[in-house]
CHARMM internal coordinates of N, CA and C (Angstrom, degrees):
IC EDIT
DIST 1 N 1 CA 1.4383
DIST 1 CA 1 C 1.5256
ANGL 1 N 1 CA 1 C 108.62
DIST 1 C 2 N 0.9863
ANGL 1 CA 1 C 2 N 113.23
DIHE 1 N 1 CA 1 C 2 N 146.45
DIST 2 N 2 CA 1.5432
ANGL 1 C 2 N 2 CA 129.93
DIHE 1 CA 1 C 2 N 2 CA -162.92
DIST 2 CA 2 C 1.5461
ANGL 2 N 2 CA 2 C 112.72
DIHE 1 C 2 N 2 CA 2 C -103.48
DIST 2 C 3 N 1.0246
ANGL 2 CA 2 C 3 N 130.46
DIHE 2 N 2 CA 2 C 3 N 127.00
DIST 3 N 3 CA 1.5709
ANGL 2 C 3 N 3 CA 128.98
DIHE 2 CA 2 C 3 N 3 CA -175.19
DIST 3 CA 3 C 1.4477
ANGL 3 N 3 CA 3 C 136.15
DIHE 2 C 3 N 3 CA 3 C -81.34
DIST 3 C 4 N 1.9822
ANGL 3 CA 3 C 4 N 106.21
DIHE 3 N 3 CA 3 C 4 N 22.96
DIST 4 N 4 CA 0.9948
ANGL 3 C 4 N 4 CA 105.63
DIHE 3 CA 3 C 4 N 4 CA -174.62
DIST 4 CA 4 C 1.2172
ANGL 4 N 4 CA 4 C 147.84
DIHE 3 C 4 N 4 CA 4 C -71.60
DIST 4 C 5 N 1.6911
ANGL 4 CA 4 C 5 N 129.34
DIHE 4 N 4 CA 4 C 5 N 135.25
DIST 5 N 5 CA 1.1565
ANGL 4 C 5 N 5 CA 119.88
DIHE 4 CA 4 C 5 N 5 CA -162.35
DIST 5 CA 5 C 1.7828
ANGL 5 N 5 CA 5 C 112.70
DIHE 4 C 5 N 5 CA 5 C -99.74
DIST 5 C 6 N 1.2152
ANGL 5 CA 5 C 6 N 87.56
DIHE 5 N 5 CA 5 C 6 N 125.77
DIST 6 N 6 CA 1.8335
ANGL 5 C 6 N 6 CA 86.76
DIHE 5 CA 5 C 6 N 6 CA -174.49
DIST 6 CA 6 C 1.5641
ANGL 6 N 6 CA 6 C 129.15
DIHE 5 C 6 N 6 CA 6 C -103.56
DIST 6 C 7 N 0.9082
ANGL 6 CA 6 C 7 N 125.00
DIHE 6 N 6 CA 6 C 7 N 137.15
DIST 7 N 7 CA 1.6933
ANGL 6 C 7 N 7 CA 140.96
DIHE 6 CA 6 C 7 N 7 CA -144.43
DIST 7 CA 7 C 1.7161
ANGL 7 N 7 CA 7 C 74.92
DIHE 6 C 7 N 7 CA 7 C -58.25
DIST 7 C 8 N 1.3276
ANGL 7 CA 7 C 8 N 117.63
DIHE 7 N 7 CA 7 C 8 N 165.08
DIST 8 N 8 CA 1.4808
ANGL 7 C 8 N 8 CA 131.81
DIHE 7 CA 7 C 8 N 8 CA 137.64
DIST 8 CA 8 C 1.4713
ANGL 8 N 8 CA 8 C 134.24
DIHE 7 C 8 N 8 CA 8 C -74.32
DIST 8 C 9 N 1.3105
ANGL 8 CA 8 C 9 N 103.16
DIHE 8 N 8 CA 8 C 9 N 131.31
DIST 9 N 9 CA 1.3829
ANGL 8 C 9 N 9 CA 120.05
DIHE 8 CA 8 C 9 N 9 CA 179.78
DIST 9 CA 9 C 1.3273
ANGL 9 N 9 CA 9 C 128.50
DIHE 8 C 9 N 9 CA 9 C -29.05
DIST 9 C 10 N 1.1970
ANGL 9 CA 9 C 10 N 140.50
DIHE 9 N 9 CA 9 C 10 N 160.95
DIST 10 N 10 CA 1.6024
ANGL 9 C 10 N 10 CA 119.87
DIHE 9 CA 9 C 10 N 10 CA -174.42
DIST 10 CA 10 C 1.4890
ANGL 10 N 10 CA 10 C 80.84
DIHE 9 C 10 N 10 CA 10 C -112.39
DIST 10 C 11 N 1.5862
ANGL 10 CA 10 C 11 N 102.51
DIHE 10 N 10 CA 10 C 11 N 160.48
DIST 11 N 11 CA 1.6896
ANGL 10 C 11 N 11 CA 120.99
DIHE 10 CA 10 C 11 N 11 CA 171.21
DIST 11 CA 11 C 1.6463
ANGL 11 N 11 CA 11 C 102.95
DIHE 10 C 11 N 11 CA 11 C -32.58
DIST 11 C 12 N 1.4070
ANGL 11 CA 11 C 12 N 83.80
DIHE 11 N 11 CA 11 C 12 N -58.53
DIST 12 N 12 CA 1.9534
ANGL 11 C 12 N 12 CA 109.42
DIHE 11 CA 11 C 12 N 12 CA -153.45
DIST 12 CA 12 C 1.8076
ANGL 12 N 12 CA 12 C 98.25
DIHE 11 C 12 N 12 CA 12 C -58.47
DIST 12 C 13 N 1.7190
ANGL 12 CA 12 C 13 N 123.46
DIHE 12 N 12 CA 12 C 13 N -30.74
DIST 13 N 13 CA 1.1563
ANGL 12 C 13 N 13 CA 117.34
DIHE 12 CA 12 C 13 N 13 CA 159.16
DIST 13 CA 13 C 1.2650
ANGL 13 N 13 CA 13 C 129.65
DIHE 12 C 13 N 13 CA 13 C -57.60
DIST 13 C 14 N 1.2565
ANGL 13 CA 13 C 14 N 106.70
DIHE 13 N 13 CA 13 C 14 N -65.14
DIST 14 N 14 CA 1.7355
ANGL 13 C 14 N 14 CA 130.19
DIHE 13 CA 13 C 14 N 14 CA 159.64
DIST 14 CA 14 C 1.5466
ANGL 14 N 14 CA 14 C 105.04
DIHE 13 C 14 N 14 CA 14 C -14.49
DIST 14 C 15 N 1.4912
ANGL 14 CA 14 C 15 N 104.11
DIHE 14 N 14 CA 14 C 15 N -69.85
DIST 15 N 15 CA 1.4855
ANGL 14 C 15 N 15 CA 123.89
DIHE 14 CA 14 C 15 N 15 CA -175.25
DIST 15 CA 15 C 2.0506
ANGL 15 N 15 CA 15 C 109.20
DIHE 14 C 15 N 15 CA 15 C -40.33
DIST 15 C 16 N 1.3965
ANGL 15 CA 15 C 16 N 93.00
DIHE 15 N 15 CA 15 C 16 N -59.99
DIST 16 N 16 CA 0.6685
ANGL 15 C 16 N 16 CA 110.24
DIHE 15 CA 15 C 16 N 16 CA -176.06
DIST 16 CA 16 C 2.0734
ANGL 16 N 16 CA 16 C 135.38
DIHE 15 C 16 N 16 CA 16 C -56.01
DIST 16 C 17 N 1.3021
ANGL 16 CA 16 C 17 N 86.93
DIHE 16 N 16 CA 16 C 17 N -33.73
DIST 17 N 17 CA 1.6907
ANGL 16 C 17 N 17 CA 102.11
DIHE 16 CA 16 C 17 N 17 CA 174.63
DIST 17 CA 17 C 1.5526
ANGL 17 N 17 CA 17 C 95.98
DIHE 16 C 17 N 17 CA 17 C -79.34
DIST 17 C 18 N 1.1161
ANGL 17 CA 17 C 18 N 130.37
DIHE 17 N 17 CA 17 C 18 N -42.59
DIST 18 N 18 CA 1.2977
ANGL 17 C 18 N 18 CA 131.65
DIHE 17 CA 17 C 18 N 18 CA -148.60
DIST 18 CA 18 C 1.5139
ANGL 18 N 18 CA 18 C 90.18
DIHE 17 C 18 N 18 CA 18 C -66.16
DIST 18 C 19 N 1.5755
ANGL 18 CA 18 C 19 N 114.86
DIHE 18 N 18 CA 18 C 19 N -79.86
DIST 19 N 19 CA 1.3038
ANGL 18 C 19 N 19 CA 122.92
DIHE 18 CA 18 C 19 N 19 CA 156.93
DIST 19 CA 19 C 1.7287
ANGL 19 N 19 CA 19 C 131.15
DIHE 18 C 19 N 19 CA 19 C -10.46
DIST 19 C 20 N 1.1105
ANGL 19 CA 19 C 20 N 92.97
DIHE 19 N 19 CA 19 C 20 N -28.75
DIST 20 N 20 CA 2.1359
ANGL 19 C 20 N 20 CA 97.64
DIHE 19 CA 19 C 20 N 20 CA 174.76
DIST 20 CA 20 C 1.5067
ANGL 20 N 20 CA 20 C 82.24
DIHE 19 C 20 N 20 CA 20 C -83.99
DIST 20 C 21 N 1.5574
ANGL 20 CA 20 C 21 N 121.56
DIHE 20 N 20 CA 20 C 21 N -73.03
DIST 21 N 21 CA 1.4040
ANGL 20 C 21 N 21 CA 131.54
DIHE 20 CA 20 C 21 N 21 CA -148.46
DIST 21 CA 21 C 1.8013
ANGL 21 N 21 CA 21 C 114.57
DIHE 20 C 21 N 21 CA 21 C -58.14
DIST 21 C 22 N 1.3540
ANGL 21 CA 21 C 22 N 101.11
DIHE 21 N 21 CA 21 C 22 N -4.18
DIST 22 N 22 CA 1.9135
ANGL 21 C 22 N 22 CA 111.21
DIHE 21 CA 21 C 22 N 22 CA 173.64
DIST 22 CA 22 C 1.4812
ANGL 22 N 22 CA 22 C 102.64
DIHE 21 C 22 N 22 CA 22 C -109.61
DIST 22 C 23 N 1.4963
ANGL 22 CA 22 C 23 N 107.49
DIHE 22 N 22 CA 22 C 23 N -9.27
DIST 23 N 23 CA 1.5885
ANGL 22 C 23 N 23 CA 95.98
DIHE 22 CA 22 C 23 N 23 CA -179.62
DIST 23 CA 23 C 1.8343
ANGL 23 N 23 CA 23 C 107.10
DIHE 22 C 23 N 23 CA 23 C -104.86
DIST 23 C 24 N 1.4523
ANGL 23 CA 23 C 24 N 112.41
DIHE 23 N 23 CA 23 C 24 N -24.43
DIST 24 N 24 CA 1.4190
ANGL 23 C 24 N 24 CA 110.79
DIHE 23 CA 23 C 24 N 24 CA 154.05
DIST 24 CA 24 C 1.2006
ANGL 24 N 24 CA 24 C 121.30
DIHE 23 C 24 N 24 CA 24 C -66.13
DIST 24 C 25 N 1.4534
ANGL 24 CA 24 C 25 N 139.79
DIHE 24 N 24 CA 24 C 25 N 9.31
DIST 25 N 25 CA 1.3616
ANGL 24 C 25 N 25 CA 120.85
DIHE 24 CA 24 C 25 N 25 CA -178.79
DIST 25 CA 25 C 1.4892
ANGL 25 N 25 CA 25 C 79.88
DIHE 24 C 25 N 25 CA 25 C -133.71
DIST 25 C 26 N 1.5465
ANGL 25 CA 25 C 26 N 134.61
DIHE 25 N 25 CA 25 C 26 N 44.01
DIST 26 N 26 CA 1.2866
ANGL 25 C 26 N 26 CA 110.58
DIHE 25 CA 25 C 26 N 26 CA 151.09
DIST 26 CA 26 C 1.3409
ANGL 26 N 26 CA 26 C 105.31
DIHE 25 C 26 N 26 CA 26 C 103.50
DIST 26 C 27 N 1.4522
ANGL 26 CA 26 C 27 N 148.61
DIHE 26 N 26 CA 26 C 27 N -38.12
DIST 27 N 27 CA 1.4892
ANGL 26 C 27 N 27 CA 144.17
DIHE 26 CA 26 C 27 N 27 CA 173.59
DIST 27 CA 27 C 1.3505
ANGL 27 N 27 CA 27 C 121.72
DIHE 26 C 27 N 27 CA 27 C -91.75
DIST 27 C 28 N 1.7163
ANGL 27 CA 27 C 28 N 106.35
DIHE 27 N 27 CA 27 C 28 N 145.21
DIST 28 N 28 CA 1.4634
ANGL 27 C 28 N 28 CA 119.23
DIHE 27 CA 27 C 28 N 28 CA -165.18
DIST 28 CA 28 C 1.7947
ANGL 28 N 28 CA 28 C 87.49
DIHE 27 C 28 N 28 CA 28 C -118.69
DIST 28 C 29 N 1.6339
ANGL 28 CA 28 C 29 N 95.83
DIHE 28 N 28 CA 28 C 29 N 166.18
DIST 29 N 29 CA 1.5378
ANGL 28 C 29 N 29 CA 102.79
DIHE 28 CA 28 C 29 N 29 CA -168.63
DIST 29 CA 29 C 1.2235
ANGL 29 N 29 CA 29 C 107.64
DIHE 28 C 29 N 29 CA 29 C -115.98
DIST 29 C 30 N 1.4435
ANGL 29 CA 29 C 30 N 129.12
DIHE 29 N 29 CA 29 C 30 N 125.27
DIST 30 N 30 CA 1.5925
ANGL 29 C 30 N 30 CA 113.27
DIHE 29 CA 29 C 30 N 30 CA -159.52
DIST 30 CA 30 C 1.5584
ANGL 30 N 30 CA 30 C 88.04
DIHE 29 C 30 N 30 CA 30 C -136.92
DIST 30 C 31 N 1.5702
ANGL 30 CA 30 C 31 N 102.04
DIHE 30 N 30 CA 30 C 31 N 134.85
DIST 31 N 31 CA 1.6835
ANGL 30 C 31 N 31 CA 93.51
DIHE 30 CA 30 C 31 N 31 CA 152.77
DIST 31 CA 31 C 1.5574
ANGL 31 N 31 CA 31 C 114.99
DIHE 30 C 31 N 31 CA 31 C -120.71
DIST 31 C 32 N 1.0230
ANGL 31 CA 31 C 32 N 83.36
DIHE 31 N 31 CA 31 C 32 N 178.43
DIST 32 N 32 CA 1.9289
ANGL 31 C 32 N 32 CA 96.93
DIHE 31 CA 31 C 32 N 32 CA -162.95
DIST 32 CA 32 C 1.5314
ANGL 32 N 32 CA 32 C 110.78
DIHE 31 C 32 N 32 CA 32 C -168.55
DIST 32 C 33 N 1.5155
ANGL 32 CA 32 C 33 N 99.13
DIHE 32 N 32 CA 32 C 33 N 131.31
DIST 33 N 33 CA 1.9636
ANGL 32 C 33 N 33 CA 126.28
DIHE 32 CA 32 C 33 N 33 CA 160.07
DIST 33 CA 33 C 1.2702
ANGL 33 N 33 CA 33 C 104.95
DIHE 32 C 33 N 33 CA 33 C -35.81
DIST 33 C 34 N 1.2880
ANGL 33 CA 33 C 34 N 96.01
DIHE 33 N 33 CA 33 C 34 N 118.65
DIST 34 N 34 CA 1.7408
ANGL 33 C 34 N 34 CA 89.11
DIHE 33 CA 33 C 34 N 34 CA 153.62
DIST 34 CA 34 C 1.7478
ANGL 34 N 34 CA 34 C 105.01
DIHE 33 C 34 N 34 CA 34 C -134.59
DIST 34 C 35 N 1.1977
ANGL 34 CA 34 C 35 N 97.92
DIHE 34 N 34 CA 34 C 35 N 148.56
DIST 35 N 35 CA 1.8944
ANGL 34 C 35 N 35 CA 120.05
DIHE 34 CA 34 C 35 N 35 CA -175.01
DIST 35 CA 35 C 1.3198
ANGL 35 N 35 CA 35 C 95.46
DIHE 34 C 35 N 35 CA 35 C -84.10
DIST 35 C 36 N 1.1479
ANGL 35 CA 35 C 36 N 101.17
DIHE 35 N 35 CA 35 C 36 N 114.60
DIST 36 N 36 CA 1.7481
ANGL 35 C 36 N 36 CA 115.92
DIHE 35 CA 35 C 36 N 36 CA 170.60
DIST 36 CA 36 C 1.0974
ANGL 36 N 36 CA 36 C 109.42
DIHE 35 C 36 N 36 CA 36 C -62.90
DIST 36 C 37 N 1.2161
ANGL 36 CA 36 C 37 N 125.48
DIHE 36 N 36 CA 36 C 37 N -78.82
DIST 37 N 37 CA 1.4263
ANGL 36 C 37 N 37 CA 115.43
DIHE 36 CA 36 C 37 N 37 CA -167.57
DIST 37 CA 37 C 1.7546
ANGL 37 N 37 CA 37 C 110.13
DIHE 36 C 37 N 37 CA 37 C -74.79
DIST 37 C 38 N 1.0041
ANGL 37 CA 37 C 38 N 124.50
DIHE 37 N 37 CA 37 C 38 N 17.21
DIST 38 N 38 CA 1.4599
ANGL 37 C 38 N 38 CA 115.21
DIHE 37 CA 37 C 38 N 38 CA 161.22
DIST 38 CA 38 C 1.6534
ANGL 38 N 38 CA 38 C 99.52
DIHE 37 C 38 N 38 CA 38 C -97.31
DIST 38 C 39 N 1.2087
ANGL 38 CA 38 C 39 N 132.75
DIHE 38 N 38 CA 38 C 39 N -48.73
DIST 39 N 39 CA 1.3132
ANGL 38 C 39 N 39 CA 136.03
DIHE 38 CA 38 C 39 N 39 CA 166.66
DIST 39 CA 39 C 1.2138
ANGL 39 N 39 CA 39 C 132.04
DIHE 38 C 39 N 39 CA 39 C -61.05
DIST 39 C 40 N 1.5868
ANGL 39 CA 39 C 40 N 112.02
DIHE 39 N 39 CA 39 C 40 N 6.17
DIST 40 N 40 CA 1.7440
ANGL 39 C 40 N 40 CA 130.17
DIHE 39 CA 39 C 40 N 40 CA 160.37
DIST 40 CA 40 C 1.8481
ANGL 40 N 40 CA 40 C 98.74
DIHE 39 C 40 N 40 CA 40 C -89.14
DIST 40 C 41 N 1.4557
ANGL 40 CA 40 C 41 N 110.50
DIHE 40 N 40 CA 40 C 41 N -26.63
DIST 41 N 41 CA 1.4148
ANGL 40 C 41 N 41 CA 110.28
DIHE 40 CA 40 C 41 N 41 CA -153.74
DIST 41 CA 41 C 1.5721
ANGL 41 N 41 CA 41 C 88.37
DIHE 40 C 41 N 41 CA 41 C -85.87
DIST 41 C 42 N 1.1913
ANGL 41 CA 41 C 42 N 106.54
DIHE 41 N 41 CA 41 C 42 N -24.78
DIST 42 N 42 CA 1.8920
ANGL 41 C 42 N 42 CA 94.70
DIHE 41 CA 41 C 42 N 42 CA -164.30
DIST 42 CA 42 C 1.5874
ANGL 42 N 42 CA 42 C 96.43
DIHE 41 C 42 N 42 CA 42 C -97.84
DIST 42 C 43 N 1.4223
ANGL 42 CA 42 C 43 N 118.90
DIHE 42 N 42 CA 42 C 43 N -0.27
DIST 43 N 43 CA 1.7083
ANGL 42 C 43 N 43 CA 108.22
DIHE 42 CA 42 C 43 N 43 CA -172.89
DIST 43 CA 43 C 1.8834
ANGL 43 N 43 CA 43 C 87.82
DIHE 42 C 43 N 43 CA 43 C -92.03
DIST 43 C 44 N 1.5477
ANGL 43 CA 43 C 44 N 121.68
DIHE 43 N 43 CA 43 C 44 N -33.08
DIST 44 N 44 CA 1.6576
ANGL 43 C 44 N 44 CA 127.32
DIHE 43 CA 43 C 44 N 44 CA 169.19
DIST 44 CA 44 C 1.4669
ANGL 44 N 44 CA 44 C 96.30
DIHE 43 C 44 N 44 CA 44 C -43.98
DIST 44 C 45 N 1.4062
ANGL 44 CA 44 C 45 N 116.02
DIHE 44 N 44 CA 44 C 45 N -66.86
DIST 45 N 45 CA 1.4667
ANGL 44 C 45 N 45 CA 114.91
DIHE 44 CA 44 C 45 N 45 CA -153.52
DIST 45 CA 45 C 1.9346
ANGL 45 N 45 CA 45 C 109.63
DIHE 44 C 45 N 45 CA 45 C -64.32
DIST 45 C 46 N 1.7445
ANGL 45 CA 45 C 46 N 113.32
DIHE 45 N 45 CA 45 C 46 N -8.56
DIST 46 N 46 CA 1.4114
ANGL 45 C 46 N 46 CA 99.33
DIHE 45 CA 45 C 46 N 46 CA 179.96
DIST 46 CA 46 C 1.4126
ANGL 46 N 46 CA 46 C 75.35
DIHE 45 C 46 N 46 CA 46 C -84.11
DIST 46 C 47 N 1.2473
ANGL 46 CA 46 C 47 N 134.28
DIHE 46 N 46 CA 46 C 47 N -83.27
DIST 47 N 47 CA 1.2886
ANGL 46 C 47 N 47 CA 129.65
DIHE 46 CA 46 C 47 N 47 CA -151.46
DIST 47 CA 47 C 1.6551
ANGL 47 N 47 CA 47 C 127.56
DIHE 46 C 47 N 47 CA 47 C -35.96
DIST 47 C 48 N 1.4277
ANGL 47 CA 47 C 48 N 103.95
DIHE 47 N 47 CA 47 C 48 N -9.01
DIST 48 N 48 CA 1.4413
ANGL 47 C 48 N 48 CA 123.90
DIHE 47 CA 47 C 48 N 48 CA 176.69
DIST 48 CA 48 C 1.4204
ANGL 48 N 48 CA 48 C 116.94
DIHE 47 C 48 N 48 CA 48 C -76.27
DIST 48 C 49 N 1.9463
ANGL 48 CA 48 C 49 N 109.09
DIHE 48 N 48 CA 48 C 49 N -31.83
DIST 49 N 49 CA 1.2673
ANGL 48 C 49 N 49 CA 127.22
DIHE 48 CA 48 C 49 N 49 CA 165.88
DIST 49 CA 49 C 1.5842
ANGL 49 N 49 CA 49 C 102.27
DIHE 48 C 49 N 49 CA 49 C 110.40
DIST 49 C 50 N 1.9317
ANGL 49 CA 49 C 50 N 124.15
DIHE 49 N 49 CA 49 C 50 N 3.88
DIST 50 N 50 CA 1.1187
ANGL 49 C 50 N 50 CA 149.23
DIHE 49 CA 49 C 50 N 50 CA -148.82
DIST 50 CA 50 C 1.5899
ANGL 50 N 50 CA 50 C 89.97
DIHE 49 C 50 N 50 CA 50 C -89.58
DIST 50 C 51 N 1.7365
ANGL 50 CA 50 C 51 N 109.14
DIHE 50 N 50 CA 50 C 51 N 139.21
DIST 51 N 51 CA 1.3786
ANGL 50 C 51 N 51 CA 106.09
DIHE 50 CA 50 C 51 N 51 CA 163.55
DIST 51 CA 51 C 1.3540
ANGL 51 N 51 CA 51 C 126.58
DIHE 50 C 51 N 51 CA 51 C -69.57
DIST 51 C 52 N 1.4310
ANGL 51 CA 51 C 52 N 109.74
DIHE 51 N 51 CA 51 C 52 N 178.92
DIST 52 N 52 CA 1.7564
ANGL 51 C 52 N 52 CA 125.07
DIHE 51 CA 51 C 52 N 52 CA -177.79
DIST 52 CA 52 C 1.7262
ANGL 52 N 52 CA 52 C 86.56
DIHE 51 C 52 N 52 CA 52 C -65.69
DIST 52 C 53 N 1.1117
ANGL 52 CA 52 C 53 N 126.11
DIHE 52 N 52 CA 52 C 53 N 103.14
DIST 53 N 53 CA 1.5106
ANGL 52 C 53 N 53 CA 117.81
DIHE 52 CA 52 C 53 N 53 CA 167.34
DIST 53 CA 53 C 1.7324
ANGL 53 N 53 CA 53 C 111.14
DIHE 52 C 53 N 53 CA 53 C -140.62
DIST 53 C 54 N 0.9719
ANGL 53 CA 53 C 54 N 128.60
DIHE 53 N 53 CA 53 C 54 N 33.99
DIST 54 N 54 CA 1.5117
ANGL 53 C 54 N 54 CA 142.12
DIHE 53 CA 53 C 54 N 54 CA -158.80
DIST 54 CA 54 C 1.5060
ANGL 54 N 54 CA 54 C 112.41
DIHE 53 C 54 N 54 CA 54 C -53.89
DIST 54 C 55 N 1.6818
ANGL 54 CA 54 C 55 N 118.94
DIHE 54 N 54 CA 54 C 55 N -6.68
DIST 55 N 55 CA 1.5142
ANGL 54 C 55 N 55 CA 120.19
DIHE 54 CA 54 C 55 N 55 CA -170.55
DIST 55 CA 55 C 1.3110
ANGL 55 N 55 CA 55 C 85.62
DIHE 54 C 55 N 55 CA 55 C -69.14
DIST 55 C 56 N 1.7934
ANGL 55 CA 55 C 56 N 106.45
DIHE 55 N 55 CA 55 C 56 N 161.88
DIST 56 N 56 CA 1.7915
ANGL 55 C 56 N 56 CA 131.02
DIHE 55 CA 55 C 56 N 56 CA -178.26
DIST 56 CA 56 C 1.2433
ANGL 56 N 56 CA 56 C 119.38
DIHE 55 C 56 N 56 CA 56 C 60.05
DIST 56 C 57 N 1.6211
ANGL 56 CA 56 C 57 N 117.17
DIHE 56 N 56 CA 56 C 57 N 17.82
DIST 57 N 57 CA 1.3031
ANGL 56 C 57 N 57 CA 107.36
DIHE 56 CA 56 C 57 N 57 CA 173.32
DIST 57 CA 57 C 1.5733
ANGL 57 N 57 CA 57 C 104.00
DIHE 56 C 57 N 57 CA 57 C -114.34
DIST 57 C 58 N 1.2776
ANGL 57 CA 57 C 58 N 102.86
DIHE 57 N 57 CA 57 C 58 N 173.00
DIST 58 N 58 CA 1.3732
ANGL 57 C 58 N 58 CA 101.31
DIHE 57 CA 57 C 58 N 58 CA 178.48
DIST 58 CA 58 C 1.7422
ANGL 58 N 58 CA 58 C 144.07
DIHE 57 C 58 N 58 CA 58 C -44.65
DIST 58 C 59 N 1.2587
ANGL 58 CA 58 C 59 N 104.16
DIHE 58 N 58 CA 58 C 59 N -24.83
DIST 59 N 59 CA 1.3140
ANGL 58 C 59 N 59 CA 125.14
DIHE 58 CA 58 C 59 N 59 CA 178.81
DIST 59 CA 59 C 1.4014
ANGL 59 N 59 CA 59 C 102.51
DIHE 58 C 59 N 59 CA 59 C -159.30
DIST 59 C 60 N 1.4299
ANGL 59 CA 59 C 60 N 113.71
DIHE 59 N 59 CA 59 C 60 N 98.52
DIST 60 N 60 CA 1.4298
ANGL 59 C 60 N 60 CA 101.64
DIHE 59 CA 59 C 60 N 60 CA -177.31
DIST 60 CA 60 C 2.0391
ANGL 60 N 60 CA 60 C 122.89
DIHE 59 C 60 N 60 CA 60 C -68.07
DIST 60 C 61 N 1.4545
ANGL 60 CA 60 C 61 N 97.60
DIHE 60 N 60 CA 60 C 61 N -19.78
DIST 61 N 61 CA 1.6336
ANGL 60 C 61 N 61 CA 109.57
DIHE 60 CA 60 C 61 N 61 CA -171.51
DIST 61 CA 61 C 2.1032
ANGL 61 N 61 CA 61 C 84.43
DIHE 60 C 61 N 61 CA 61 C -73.63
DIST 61 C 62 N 1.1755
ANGL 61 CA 61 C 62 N 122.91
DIHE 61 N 61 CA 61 C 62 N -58.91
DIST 62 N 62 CA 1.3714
ANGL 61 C 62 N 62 CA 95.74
DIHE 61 CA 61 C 62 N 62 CA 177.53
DIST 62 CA 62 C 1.3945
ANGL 62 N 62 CA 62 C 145.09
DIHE 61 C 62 N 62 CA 62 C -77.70
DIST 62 C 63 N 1.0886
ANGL 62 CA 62 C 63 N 100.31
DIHE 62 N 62 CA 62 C 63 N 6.11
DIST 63 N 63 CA 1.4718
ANGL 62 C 63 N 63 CA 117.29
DIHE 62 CA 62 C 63 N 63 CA 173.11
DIST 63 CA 63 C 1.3817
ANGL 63 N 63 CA 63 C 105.59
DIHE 62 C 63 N 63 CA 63 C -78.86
DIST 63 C 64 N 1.4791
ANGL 63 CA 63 C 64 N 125.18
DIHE 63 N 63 CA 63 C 64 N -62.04
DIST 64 N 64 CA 1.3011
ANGL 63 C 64 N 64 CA 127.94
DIHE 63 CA 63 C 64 N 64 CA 148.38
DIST 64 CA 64 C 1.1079
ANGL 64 N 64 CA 64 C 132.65
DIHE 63 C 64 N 64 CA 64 C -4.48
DIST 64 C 65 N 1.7116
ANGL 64 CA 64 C 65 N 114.50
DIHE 64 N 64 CA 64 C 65 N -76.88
DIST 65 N 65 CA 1.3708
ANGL 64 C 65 N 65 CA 136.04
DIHE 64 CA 64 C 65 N 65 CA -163.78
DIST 65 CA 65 C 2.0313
ANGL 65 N 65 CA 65 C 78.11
DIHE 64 C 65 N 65 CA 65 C -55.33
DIST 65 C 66 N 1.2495
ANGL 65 CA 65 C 66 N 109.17
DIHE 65 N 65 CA 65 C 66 N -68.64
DIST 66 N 66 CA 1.3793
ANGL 65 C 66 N 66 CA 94.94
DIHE 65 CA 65 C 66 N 66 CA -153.07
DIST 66 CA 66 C 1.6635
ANGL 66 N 66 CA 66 C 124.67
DIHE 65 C 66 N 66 CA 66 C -88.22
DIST 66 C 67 N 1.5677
ANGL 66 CA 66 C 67 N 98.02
DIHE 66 N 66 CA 66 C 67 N 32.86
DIST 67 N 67 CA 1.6394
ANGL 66 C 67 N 67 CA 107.32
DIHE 66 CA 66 C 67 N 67 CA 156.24
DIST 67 CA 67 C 1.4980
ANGL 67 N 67 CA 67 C 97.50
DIHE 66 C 67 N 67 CA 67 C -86.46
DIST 67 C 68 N 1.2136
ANGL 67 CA 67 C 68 N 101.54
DIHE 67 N 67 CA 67 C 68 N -45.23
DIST 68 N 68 CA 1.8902
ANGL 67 C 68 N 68 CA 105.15
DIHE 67 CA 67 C 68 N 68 CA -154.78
DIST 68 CA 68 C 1.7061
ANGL 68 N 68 CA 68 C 90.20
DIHE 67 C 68 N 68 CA 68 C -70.40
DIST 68 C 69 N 1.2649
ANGL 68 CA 68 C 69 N 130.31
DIHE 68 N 68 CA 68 C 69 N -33.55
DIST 69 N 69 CA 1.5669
ANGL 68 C 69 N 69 CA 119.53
DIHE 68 CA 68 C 69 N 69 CA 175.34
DIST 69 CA 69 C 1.0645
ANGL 69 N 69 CA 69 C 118.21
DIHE 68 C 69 N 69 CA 69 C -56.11
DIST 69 C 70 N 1.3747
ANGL 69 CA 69 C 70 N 108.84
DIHE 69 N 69 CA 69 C 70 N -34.47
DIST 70 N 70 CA 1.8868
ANGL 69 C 70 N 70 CA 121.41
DIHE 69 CA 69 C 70 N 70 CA -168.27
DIST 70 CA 70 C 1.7252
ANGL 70 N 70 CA 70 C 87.49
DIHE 69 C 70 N 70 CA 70 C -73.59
DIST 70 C 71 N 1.2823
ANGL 70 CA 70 C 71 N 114.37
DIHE 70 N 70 CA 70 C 71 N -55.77
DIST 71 N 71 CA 1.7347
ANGL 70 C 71 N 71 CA 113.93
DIHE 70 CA 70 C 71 N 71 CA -155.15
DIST 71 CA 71 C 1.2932
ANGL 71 N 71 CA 71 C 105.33
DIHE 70 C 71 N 71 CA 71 C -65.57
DIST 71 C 72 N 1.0831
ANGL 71 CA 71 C 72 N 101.64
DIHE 71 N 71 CA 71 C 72 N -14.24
DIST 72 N 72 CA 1.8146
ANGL 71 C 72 N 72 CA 99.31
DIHE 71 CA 71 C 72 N 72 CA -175.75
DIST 72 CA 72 C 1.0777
ANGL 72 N 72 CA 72 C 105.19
DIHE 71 C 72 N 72 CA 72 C -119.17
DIST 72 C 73 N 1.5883
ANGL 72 CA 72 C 73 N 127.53
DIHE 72 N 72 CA 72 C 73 N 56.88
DIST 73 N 73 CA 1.5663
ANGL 72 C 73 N 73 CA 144.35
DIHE 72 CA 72 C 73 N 73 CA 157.88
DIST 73 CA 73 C 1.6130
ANGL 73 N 73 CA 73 C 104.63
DIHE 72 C 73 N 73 CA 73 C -136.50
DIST 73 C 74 N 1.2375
ANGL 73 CA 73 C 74 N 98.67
DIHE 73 N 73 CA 73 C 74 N -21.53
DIST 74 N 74 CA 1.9562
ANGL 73 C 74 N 74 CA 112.50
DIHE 73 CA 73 C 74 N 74 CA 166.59
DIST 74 CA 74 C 0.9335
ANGL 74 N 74 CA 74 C 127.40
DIHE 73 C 74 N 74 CA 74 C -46.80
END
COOR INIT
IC SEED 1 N 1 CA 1 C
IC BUILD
């Protein structure tokens, strides 16, 4: 066996394996907007003690995102 020493990986490699190895086990990488102040209103409504109910608000995906942020600091 040979003692070779090998340069380090670049981020953008790194980045890159990681990214195959979440998409072989099944996950895709999505980004997405989120409305601040609709997603302040739904992190109020966990702290309010209010259910997951996000229909009629402005953006229901961020209203959401930030109940489930609030609930999972609980």
């Amino acid at each position: 066996m040979t003692d070779e020493v090998k340069p380090p990986r670049s981020a953008a490699a790194r980045q890159r394996d990681y990214k195959e190895r979440e998409r072989a086990a099944g996950y895709k990488l999505t980004a997405l907007w989120i409305h601040s102040e609709t997603e302040d209103e739904g992190k109020q409504a966990a702290r309010d003690g209010k259910p997951l109910k996000p229909m009629g608000t402005k953006d229901s995906l961020s209203w959401a995102a930030g109940w489930i942020t609030e609930k999972g600091k609980q």
